[in-house]
N, C-alpha and C positions, 0 to 999 in steps of 0.2 A: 658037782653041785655048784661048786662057785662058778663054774663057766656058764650054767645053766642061768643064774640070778646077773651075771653082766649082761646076757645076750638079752635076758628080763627086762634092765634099766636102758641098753641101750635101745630097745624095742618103744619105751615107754618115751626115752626123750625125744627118738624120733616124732613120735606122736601130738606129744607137746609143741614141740617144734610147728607143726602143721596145723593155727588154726583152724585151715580152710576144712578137715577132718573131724574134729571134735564139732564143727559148722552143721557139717554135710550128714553127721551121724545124727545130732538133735533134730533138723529138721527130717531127714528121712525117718525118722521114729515119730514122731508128729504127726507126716501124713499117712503111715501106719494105722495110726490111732484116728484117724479120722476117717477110714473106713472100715468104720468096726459098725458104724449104724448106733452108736451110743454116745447120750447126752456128756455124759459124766469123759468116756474117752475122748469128747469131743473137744468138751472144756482142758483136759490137759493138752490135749494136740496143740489146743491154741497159746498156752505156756509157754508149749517146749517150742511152737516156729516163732512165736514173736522174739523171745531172747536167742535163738539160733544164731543171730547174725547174716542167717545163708541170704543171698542177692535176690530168692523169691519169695521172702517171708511175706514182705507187704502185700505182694500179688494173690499168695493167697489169701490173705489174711480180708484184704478188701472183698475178693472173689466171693467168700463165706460170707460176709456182712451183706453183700448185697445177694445171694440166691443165686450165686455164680460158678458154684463149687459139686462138681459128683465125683461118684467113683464107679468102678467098673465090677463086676463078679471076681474080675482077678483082684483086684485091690489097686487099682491103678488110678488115684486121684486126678480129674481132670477139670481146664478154669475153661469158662466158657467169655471169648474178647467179646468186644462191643458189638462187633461183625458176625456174632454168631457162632466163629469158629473155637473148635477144641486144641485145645492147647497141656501138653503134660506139666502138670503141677511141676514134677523137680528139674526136667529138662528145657523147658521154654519149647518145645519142638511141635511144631503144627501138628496135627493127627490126617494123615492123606483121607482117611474114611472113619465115619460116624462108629461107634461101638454099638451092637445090636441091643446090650441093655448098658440102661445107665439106671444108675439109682442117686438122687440129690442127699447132701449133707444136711440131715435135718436143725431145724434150730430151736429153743423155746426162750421164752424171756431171759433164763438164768446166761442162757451159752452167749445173748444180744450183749448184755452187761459186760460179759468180761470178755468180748469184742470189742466193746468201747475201748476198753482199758489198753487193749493189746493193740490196737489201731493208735491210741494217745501217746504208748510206749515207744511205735515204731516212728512214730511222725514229729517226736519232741525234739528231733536233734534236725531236723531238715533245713534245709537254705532255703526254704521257701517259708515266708512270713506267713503268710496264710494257713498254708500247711501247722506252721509250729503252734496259731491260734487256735486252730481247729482241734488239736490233738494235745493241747493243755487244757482245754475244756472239757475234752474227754476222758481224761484223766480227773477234772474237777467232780464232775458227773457219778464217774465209775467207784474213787477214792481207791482205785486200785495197789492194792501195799510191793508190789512187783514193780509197778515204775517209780519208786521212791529213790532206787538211784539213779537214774535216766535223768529223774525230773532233777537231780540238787546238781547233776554235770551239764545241764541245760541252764539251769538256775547260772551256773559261774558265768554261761558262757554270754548269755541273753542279753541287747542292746537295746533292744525295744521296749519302751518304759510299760504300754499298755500290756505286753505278753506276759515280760516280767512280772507285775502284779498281779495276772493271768496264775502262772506257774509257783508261785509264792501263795497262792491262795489254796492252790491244789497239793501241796508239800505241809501246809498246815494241817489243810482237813482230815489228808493221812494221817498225819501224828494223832491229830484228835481221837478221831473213828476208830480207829485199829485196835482188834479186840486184844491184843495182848498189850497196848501199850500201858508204860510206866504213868505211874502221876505225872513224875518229871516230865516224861516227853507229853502230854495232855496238855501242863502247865505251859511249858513253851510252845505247843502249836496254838495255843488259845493266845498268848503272847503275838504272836504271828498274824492270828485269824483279825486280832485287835489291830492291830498296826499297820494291816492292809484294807480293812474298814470297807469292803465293799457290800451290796449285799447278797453277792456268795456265801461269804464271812459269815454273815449273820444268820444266813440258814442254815450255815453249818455249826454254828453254837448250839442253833437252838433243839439240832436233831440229834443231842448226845446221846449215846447208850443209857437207861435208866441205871446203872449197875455202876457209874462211878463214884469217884470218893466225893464226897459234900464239898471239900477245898476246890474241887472242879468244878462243883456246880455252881459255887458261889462264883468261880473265875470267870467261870463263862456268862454268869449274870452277868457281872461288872461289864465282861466285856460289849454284852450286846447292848446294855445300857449307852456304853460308849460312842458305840459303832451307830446308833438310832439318834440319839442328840448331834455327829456328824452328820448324817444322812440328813438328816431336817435342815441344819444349815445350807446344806448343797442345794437340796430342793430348792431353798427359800434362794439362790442364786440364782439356779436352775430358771425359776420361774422370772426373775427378775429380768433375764437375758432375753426369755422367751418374750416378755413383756417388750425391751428396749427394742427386738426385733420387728415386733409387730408393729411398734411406734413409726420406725421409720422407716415401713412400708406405708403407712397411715400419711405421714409427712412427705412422701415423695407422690402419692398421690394428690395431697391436699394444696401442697404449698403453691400451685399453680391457682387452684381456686382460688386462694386467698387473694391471692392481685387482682385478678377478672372483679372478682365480687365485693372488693374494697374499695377499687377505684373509680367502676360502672355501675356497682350496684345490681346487676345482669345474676338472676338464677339460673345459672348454665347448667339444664340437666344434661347436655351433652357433654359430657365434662371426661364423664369416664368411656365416652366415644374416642378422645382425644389418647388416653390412655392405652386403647384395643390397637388404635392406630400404630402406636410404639410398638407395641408387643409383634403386629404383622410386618411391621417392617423389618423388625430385627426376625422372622425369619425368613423373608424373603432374600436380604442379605444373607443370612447361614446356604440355603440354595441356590444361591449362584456361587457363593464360597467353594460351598461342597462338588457343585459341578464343575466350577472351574481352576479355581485354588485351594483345594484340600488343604494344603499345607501350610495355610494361614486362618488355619480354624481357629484356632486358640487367639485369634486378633478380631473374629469377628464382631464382639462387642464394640472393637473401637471404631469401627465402621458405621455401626449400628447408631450409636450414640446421637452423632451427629446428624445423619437420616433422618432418623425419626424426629429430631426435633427440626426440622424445616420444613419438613412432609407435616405433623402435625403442626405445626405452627403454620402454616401453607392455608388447610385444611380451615385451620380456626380464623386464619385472617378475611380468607371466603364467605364464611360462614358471618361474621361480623359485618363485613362490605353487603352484602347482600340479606338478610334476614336482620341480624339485632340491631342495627344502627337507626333502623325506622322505628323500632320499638324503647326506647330510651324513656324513662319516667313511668312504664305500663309493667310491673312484675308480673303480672297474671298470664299477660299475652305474653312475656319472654318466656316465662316459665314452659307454655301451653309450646309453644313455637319450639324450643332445644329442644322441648320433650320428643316432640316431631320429629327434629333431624336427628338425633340420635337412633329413632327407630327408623330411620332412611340409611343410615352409615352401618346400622347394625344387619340390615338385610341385603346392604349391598355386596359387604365384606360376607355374607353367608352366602350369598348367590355366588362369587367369584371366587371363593376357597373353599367351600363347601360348611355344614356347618358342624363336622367334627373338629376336636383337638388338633391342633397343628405342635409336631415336634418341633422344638428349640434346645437344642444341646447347650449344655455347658464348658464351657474352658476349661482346661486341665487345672489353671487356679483356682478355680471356683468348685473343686470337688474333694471332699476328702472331709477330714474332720480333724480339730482340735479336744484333745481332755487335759482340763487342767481339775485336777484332785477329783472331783467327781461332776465337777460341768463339762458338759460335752456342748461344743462350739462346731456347729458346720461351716464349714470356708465360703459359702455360697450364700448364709447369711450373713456371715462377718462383713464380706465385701458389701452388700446390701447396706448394711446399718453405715459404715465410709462412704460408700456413696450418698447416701440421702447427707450427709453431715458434708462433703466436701458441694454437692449441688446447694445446698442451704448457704453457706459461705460463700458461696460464688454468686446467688443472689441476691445477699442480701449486699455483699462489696457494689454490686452491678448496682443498686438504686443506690445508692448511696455515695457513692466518687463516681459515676458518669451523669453527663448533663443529660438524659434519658431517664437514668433514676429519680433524679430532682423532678423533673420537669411529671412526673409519674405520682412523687409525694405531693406536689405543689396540688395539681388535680385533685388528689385523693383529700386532701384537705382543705381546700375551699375552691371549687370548680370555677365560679366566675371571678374569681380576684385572677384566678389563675388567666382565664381566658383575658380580662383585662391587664396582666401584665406580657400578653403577646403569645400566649401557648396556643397552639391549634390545639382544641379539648378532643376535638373529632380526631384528630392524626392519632393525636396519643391514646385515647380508646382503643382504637385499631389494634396498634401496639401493643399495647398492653394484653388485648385477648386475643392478640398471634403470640406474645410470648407467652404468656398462662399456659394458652394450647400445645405451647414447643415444650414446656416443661413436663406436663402432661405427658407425652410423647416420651421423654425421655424417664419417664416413671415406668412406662409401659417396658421400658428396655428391662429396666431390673426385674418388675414382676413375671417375663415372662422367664424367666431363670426359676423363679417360687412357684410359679400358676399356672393353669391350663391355658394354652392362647385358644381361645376360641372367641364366637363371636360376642357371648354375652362377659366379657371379662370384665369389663367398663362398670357394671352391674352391679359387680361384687363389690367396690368401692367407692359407688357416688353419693350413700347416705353416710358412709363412715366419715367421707370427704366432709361432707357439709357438717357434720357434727362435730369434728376439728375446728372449722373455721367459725362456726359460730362460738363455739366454747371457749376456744384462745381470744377472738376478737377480730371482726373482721378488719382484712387488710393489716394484720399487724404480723410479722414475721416469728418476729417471738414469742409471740400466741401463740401460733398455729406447734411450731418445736413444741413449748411447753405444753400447749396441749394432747399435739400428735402421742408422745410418751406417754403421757398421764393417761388417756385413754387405752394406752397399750397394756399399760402394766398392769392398768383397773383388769381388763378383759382378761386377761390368762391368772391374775387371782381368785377372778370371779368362778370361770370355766372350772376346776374343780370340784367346787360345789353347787353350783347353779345348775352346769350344763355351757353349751357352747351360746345358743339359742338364748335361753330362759338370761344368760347373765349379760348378752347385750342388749335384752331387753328394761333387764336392772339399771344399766346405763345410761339409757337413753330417759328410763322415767329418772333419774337423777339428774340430766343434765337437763329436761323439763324444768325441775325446780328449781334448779340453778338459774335460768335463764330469767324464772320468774324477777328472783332478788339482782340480776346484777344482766341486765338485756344486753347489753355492749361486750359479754366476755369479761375473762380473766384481764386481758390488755386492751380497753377501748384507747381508739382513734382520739386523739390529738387536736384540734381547730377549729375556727369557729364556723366553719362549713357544717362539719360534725356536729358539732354542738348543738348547730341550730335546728 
């Protein structure tokens, strides 16, 4: 007997000893049970291979989720690859010929669910960020009480702040949800659900079991209380960003205007021709990049920049030289006249690119996303809102320390003192609606990162443009900022309850009435040119 009980233990250590056995035994009982043709054995199959450990857990485990999984009359489980072929659940080994019958691993909602869960289980520990996202969600989702310790060995291990909050959200709601849990452990995943404040959080308060103790229910009141007066602060961010964002898209298209129509006085409905102009340059530059220098894609913009603004400034100095310069003193006929060329520049550019969408990729900086607590910042507008703010700074230094700018405000402020103290009025016209035009251009670069380039791009922003510049003041710089904003942040507070439509329609009859009390803008013009 006692020989009989060593040979027992030492039988049993061996055992022990051999992960890879106690592996190979759960998962082969697993897909046992998976072709039995039943919900119930199916749902355990999925148990026993997800926590197995064995190397083709996830294989099947995917296989099944996606209607990739049969078995044979013998009971022999097979995955069907992306190619079609069969492949043996436990051995990976190709199948040389088709089995005469197959029958698929049925599924119904219940078996999908704790699929989720057992996909979240497998995928939480992976080196692949994405994978780890996807698969703490699914665990979110599921509330599966099985990867509760998967997810807290995940939890120690996790660097990523977003997943993190991810997996912490999904280890609360377990505790909450879980029909046998303690007050205690309720109180603290409700502690948990509070502190990570997202609104997963919050739907998971509010879908308690009716069957818990009242200390709960009041806990989880407070908390969503919490969690909803956060949530409103962020929003009210949220929205503020979206606001600053649109502004200085508004300002990068506008701020060229301003100078054309401050200093000439010129309704340049060609204005957001000048704009299209930018956007096609920049990608004509990305294909010749992509055809010839791949590998300086990520610079294409800085190529682009300056492009576009000589090509659009090129464009607008033409357009001045030739059409608006005989028009000076006649709004009606400039107005009548850009309207013109702009629909000459817009069919020209449709005849020669055609008139769909043209692709403009972004730079590997310009793509990804910032969350700070619950504002989510895209890199692609950040850089946008820097740009319009370093292009603003750079024109407004340029009129102001070079003898260009001077000779620019001189104009803008009394045109014949100026022309009697030696200015060419005509030169600096010119100038000034080549550079409008080149700024213009260089507005085009950024929006074609945010917007369709096509032909009517120019479209979407020449009444915004002019609603800037008259509501800031024209020709005044910091009109045009202040206003540019002001208008931004009005539009996406409005857009909620209005509509997109209906609330820049609110805008526009407001800044009607504005205009009524105060004609000159927030910042009128300076001189007694102006004045008079």
């Amino acid at each position: 007997m006692t020989r009989f009980l060593r040979a027992l233990f030492l039988f049993a250590g061996l055992a022990l000893s051999l992960p890879g056995v106690a592996q190979e035994s759960a998962f082969e009982t697993g897909l046992g049970r998976l072709a039995q043709d039943s919900f119930s054995e199916t749902i355990s199959a999925i148990s026993e291979i997800a926590t197995s450990g064995a190397p083709n857990a996830a294989l099947v485990i995917e296989a099944l989720a996606d209607g990739r999984l049969f078995f044979t009359p013998e009971k022999q489980v097979l995955v069907k690859d992306a190619a079609g072929k069969l492949i043996d659940a436990r051995t990976s080994a190709a199948l040389a010929a088709a089995p005469v019958s197959l029958s698929p691993v049925r599924l119904n909602n219940r078996v999908r669910n704790v699929i989720q869960g057992a996909l979240g289980n497998l995928g939480i520990l992976s080196p692949d960020a994405v994978k780890r996202k996807e698969s703490a969600l699914a665990v979110l989702r599921s509330k599966d009480i099985s990867a509760l310790p998967t997810l807290e060995a995940a939890i120690g291990r996790e660097k990523d702040r977003a997943i993190l909050k991810i997996m912490e959200t999904a280890r609360a709601a377990i505790l909450v949800t879980k029909a046998d849990a303690s007050e205690k452990d309720r109180l603290l995943g409700i502690a948990l659900l509070q502190e990570v404040g997202t609104q997963e959080a919050l739907a998971t308060l509010r879908s308690l079991p009716a069957e818990v103790p009242a200390s709960v229910k009041e806990a989880a009141r407070v908390a969503a209380k919490t969690i909803e007066d956060k949530l409103a602060l962020w929003e009210i961010a949220q929205t503020a960003w979206y606001g600053l964002s649109l502004g200085s898209v508004l300002l990068l298209a506008a701020i060229g205007l301003a100078i054309t129509f401050g200093v000439m006085g010129v309704i340049n409905m060609a204005h957001g021709e000048m704009v299209m102009i930018g956007a096609y340059t920049t990608f004509v530059v990305q294909e010749v990049i992509r055809a010839h220098f791949p590998g300086l894609f990520d610079y294409s913009l800085v190529f682009a920049l300056p492009l576009a603004f000589l090509v659009a400034g090129l464009v607008g100095l033409v357009i001045e030289r030739s059409v608006i310069r005989f028009l000076y003193g006649r709004p009606l006929e400039t107005l009548l006249a850009t309207w013109g060329i702009s629909l000459i520049l817009q069919q020209a550019v449709r005849t020669y690119f055609g008139p769909t969408n043209q692709a403009v990729g972004a730079p590997a900086f310009m793509s990804g996303l910032i969350e700070i607590g619950g504002l989510s910042i895209t890199l692609g507008r950040l850089w946008i809102v820097v740009f319009s703010i370093l292009a603003f700074l750079a024109l407004l230094g340029a009129l102001r320390y070079t003898s260009f700018g001077l000779q620019i405000r001189a104009v803008t402020q009394n045109r014949r003192m100026a022309a009697a103290m030696g200015i060419r009025t005509n030169y600096i016209d010119a100038l000034t609606f080549a550079l409008g035009s080149g700024i213009a251009g260089v507005a085009g670069v950024a929006l074609s990162q945010i917007d369709n380039v096509s032909p009517n791009l120019g479209q979407s922003y020449i009444i915004d443009s002019f609603m800037v510049v008259v509501f800031g003041g024209v020709g005044n710089l910091w009109g045009t900022l202040v206003s540019a904003l002001s208008l931004g942040i009005a539009n996406k507070i409005l857009e909620p309850f209005a509509g997109a439509v209906l609330g820049k329609i609110l805008i526009l009859v407001g800044l009607i009435l504005f205009v009524q009390k105060k004609p000159r803008g927030l910042f009128p013009q300076k001189g007694r040119g102006v004045e008079a």
